[in-house]
C-alpha positions in Angstrom: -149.9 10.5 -12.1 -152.1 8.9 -14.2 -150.8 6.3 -17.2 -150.9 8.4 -20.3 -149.0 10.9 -17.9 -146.5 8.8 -17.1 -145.7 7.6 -20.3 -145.8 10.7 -21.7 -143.0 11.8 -18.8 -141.2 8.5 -19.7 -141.3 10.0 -23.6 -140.2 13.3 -22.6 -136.8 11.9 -21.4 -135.8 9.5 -23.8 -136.3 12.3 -26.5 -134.6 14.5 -24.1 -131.4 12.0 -24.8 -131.9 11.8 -28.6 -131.3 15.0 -29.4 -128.6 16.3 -32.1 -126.3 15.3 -29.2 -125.5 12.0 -30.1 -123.9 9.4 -28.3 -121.3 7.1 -29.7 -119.5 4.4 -27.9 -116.4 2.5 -29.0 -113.4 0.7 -28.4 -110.0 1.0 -30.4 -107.0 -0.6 -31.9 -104.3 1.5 -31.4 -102.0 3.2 -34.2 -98.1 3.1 -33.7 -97.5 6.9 -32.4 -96.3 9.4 -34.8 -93.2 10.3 -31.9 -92.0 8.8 -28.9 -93.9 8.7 -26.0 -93.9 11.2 -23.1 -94.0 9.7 -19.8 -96.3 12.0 -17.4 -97.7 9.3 -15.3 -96.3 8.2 -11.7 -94.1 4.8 -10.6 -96.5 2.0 -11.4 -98.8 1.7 -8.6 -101.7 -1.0 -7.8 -103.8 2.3 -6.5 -105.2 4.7 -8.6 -102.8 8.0 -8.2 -105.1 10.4 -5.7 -103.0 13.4 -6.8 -101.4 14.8 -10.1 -97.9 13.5 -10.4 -94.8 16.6 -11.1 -95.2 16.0 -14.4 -98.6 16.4 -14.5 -98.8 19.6 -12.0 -96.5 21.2 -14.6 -98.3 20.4 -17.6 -101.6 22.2 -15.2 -98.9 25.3 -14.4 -97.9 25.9 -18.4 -101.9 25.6 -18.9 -102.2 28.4 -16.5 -99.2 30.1 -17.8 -100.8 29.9 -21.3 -103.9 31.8 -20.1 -106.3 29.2 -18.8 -108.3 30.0 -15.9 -109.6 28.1 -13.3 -107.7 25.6 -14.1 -108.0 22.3 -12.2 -106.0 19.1 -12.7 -107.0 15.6 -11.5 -105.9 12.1 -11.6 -107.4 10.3 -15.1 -107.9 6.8 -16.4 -105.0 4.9 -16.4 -102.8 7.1 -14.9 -103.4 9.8 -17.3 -104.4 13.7 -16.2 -107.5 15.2 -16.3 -107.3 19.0 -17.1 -110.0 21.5 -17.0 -110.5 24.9 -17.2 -111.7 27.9 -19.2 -110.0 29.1 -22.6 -112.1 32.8 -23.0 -114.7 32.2 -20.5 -115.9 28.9 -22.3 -115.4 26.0 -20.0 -112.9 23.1 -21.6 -111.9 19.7 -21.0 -108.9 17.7 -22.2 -107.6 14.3 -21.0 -104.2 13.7 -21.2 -102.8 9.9 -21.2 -100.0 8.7 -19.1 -98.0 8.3 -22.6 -99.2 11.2 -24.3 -97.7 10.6 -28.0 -98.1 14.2 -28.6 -101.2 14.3 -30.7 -105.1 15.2 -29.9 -108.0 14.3 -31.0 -111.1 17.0 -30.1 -114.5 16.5 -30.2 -117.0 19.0 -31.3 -120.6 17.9 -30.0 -124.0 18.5 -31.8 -127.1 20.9 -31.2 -128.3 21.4 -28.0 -132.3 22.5 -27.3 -132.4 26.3 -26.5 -132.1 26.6 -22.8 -129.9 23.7 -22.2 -126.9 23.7 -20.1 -123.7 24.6 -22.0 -121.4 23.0 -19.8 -119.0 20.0 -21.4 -118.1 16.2 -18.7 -115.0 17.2 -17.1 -113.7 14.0 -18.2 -113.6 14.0 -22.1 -113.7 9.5 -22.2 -116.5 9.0 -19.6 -119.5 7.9 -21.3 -121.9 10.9 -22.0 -119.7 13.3 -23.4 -121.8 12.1 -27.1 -118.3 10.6 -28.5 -117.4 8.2 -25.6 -116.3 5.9 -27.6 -114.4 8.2 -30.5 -112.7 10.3 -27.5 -112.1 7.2 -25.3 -110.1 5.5 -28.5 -107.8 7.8 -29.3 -107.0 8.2 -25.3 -106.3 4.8 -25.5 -103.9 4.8 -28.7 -101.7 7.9 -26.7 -103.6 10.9 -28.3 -105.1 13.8 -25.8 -108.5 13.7 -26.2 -110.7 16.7 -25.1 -114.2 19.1 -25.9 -115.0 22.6 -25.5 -117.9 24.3 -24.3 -119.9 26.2 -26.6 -121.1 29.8 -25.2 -125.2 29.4 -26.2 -126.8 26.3 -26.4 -129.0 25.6 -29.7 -127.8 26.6 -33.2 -123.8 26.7 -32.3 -121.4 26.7 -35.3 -119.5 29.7 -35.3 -118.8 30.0 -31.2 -117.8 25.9 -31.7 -115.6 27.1 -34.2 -114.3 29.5 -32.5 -114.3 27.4 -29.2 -112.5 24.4 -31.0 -110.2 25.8 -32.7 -109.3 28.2 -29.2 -108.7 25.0 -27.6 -106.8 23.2 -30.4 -104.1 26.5 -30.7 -104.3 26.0 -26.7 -102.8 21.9 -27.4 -100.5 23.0 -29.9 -99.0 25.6 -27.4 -99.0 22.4 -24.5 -96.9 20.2 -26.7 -99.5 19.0 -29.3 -97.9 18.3 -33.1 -101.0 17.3 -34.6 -104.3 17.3 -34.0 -107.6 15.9 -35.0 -110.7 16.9 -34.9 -114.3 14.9 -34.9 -117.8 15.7 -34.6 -121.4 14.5 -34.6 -124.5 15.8 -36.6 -124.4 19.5 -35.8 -121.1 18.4 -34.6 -120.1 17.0 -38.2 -120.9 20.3 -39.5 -118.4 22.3 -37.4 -116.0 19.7 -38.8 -116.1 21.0 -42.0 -116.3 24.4 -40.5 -112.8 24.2 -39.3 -111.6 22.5 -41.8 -112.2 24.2 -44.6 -112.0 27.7 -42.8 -108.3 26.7 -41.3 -107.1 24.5 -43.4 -103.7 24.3 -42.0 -104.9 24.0 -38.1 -105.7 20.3 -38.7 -104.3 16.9 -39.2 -107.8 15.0 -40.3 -111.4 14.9 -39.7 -114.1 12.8 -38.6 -117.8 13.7 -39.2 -120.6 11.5 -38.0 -124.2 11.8 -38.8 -123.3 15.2 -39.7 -124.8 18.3 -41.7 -122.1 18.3 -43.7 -123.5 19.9 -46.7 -125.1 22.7 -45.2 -127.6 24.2 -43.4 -130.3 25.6 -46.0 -131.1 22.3 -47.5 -131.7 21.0 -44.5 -133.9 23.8 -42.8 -135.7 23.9 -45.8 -137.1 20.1 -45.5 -137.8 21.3 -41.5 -140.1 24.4 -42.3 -141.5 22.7 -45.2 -142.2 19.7 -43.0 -143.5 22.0 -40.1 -145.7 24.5 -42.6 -147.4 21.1 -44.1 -148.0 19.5 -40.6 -149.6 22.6 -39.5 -151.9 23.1 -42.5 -152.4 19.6 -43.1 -153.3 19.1 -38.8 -155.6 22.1 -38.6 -158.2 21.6 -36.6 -157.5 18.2 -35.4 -156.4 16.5 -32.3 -152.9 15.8 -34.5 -151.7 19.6 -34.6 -149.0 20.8 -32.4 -149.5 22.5 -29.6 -148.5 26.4 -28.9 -147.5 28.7 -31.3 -148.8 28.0 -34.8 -146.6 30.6 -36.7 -144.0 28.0 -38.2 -141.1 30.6 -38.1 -141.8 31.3 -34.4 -141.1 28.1 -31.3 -144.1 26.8 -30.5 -143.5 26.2 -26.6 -140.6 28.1 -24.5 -137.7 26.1 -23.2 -137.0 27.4 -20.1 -139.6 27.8 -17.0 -141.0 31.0 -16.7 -140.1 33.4 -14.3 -141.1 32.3 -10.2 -141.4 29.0 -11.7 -139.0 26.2 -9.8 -139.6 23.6 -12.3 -136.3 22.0 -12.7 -135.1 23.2 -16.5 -134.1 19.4 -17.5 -138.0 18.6 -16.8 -139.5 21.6 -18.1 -137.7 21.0 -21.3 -138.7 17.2 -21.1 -142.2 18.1 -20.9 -142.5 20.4 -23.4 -140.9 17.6 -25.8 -144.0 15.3 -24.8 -146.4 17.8 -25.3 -144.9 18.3 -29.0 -144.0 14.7 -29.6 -147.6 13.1 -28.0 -149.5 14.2 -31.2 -147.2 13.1 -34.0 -147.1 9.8 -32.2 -150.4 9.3 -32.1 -151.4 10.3 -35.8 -148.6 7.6 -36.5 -150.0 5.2 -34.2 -153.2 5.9 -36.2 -152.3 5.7 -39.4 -150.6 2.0 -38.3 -154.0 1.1 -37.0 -156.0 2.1 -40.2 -153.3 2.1 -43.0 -156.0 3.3 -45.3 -157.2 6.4 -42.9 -156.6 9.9 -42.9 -153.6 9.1 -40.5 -152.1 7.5 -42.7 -152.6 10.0 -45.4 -151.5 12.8 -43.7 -148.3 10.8 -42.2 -147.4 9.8 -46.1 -148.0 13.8 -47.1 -145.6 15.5 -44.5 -143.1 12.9 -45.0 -143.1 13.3 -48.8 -142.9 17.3 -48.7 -140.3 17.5 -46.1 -138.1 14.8 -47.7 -138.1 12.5 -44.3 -138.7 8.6 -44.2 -142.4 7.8 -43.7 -142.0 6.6 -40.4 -142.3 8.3 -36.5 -139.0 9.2 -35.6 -138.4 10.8 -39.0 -141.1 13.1 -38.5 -141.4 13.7 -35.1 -137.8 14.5 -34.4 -137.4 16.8 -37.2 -140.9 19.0 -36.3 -139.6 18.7 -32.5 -135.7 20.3 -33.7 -137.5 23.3 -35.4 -140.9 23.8 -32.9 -138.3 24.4 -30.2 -135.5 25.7 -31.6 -136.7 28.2 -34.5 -136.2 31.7 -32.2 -132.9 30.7 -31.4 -132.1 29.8 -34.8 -133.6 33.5 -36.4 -131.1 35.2 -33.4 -128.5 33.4 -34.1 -128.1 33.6 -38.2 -129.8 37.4 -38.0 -133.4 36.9 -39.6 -135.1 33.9 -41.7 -133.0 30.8 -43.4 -135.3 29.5 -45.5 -138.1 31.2 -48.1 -141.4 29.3 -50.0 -142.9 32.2 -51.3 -143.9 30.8 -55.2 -142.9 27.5 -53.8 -145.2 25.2 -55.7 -145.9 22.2 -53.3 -146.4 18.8 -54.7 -148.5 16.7 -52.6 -149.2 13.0 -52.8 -152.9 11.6 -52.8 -154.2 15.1 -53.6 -156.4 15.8 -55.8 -156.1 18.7 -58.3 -158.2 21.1 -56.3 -157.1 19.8 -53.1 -153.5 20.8 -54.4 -154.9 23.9 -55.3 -156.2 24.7 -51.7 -153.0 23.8 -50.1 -150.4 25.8 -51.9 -153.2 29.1 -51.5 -153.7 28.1 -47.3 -150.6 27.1 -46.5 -148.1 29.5 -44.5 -145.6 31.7 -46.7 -142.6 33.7 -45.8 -139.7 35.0 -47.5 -135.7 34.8 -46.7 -133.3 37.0 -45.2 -130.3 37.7 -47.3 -128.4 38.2 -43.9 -129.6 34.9 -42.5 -128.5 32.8 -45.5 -124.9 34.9 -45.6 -124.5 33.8 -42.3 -125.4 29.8 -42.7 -123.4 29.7 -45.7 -120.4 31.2 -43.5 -121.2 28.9 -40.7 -121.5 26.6 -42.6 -121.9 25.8 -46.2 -119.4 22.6 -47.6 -117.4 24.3 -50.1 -115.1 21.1 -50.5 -112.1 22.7 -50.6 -110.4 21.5 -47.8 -106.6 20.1 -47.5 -106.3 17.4 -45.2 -108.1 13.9 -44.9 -112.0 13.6 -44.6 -113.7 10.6 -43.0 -117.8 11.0 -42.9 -119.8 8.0 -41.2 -124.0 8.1 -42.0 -126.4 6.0 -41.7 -128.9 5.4 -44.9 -131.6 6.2 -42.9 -131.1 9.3 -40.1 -134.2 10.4 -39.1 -132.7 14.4 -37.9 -130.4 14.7 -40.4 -131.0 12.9 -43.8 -128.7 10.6 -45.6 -128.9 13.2 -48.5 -126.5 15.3 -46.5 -123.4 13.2 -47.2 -124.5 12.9 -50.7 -124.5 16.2 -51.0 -121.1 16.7 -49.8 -120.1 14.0 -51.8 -121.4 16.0 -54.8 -119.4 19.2 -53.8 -116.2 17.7 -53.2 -116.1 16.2 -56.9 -117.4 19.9 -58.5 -113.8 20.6 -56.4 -111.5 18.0 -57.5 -111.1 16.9 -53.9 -111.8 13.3 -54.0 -108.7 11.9 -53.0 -109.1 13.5 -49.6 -112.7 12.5 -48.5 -113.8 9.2 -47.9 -117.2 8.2 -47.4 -118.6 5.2 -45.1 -122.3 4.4 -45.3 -124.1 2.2 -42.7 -127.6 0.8 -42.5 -130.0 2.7 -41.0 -131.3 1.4 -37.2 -134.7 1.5 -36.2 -135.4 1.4 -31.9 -138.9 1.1 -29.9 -140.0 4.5 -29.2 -141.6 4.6 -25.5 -145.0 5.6 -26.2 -147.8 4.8 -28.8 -146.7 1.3 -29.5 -144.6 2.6 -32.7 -140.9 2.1 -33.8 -138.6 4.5 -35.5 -135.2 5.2 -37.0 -132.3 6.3 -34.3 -130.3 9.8 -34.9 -126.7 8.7 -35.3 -127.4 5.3 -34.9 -123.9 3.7 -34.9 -122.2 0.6 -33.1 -119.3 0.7 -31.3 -117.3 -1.4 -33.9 -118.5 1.2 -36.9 -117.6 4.3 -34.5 -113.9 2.5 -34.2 -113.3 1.8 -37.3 -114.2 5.4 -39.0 -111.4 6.7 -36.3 -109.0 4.3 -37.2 -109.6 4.5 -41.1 -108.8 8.3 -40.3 -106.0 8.2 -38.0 -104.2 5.4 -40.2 -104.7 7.4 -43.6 -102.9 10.1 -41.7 -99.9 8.2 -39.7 -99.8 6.0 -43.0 -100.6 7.9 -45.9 -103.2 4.9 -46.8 -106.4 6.5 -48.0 -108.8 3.7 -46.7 -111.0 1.5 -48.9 -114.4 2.6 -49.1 -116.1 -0.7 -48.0 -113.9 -0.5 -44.3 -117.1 0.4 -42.3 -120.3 -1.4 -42.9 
């Protein structure tokens, strides 16, 4: 493999991992427990239990009895159970500590490329599960933690909904009194989905990074980004490769039939070959700051409402090259419209301008398709029980503009007293090819990711609505 192949390869994975699946790791001060304790662990032991204790086998038999299937049930961290199954078909997850307090907190993870596996860690604290560190605290303060499976990968809200909130009346029916529920980026927005939807199934919530305004401001910076890119690359070595029609993916995500490319790979690669060009114009435009790169970088960024930057742009053009079939299936037709859009370009001249609003690619919206996002979901603000959002200033998937936005709508409600709002500094990482840096998706540290839990979990237990300055 020759070297532009292999870093495109390397490229290809560490994308791969930066999806809206983010990752956040943390460690955790525990709360005092709402209620005493239940003991489900064996006689202290210096061996790690090999088998589920009685008490433990019979929390596994009431899962069964409840109408779980394939149920299995393992010894867990600390002498805690792990127990797995499938609520509906939909595979779930939940770890259950030695001295369950009662309580739960579930995770609901973010958007998934088209294609990818659905399936959820059997163990909800192990690192990977994209809330290690959110999942792993609460285990550790006596809480259940667990996930659910979604049943399609890509666009997700309404079967995570439905999933989630299977799994949380699942808890409740175990022995859970309250439970919480937490999410990241598309995760965040499933957050408010259940929250606001069933207001009275939980105790708090947690969104990180999350859409939590909605979905058609947001796909509406990603077309207008991907229409501009495409108009703006034409004939260039910069334009994407693939399909050009911006409402259409530009590259399938899973091998084609007779081909034994494993899916992980054939999905890496077909990041690279999208990725490799936007890196390269960026790498460009560093290069010669006063060059058509440059230019062109400055344009897309400005008309899509993204940081001028690589990871701003690429990320968000990747997220809608491979993902905009999926998305049209999934909300019944087209999000987003720019017919007698009037784009406003920087460095353009007047007749410039002109040529690009007449060249560039128009399409209208589906009523059904904007229904649909605005079911699942659009913040209404209305919901009843605490709200903790965590965001960094810069994001370069999901814009900072979507917690002001929720912001916005929970004030037109008169719901202030029940959302808090944390705002961290945007971080910026090496990106492995090109020689370019760029800002991180989700881009929290452990101590940030503990401290939105416990600012949640304590307003709840405490009835102490956190200062707003807590996370920083």
């Amino acid at each position: 493999m020759n070297p532009i192949a292999r870093r495109a390869r390397g490229m290809a994975m560490t994308l791969l991992t930066m999806t809206l699946i983010s990752a956040c790791s943390a460690t955790h001060q525990a709360v005092t427990p709402a209620r005493p304790a239940v003991d489900t662990s064996a006689t202290t032991s210096a061996k790690a239990p090999t088998e589920p204790t009685s008490a433990q086998r019979a929390l596994a038999a009431r899962a069964a009895a409840l109408g779980a299937t394939e149920v299995s049930a393992v010894p867990g961290p600390e002498g805690g159970l792990l127990l797995g199954g499938k609520l509906g078909g939909d595979q779930f997850a939940v770890a259950i500590p030695a001295r369950w307090n009662h309580d739960a907190l579930l995770y609901a993870h973010g958007y998934s490329t088209p294609g990818s596996p659905v399936n959820v860690l059997d163990d909800p604290t192990a690192p990977g599960t994209g809330a290690t560190g959110v999942l792993k605290a609460a285990y550790d303060a006596g809480l259940a933690a667990g996930h659910s499976a979604y049943a399609k990968a890509g666009m997700g809200v309404e079967t995570a909904t439905v999933n989630t909130l299977r799994l949380r009346d699942f808890l409740v029916r175990l022995g859970a009194d309250k439970v919480y529920v937490s999410g990241s980026s598309m995760g965040g927005n499933i957050v408010l989905s259940l929250l606001e939807q069933y207001p009275q199934a939980f105790a708090g919530g947690l969104a990180m990074c999350g859409v939590t305004e909605g979905w058609e401001p947001l796909f509406a910076q990603l077309f207008d980004m991907r229409v501009a890119w495409n108009q703006l690359t034409r004939g260039t070595p910069y334009a994407l490769p693939g399909e050009q029609d911006a409402l259409r993916t530009a590259l399938p995500t899973v091998p084609p039939p007779g081909d034994a490319t494993d899916p992980e790979q054939f999905r890496g690669t077909q990041m690279a070959r999208l990725a490799t060009p936007v890196l390269a114009l960026f790498k460009a435009a560093q290069e010669r700051p006063d060059g058509p790169e440059a230019r062109i970088a400055r344009q897309v960024a400005a008309i899509g409402g993204f940081e001028n930057e690589p990871a701003s742009v690429a990320y968000p053009l990747l997220t809608l090259a491979l993902g905009a079939d999926d998305l049209r299936q999934t909300m019944g037709g087209q999000l987003y419209g720019n017919r007698g859009k009037v784009y406003r370009v920087p460095d353009m001249s007047a007749k410039e301008l002109a040529v690009f609003n007449r060249q560039v690619q128009r399409f209208g919206a589906d009523p059904a398709a904007i229904a649909y996002a605005r079911r699942w979901h659009q913040a209404t603000g209305r919901f009843q029980v605490p709200l903790v959002t965590l965001h960094n200033r810069i994001d370069s998937l999901v814009p900072y503009a979507q917690s002001l936005g929720l912001g916005r709508i929970v004030h037109q409600a008169g719901n202030d007293a029940r959302l808090v709002q944390f705002t961290v500094p945007g971080v910026k990482a090496p990106l492995p090819i090109g020689g370019v840096v760029g800002y991180t998706h989700c881009g929290f540290d452990p101590a940030q990711t503990v401290a939105a839990w416990n600012a949640l979990h304590t307003w709840v237990e405490r009835g102490v609505r956190p200062a707003g300055d807590l996370v920083h």
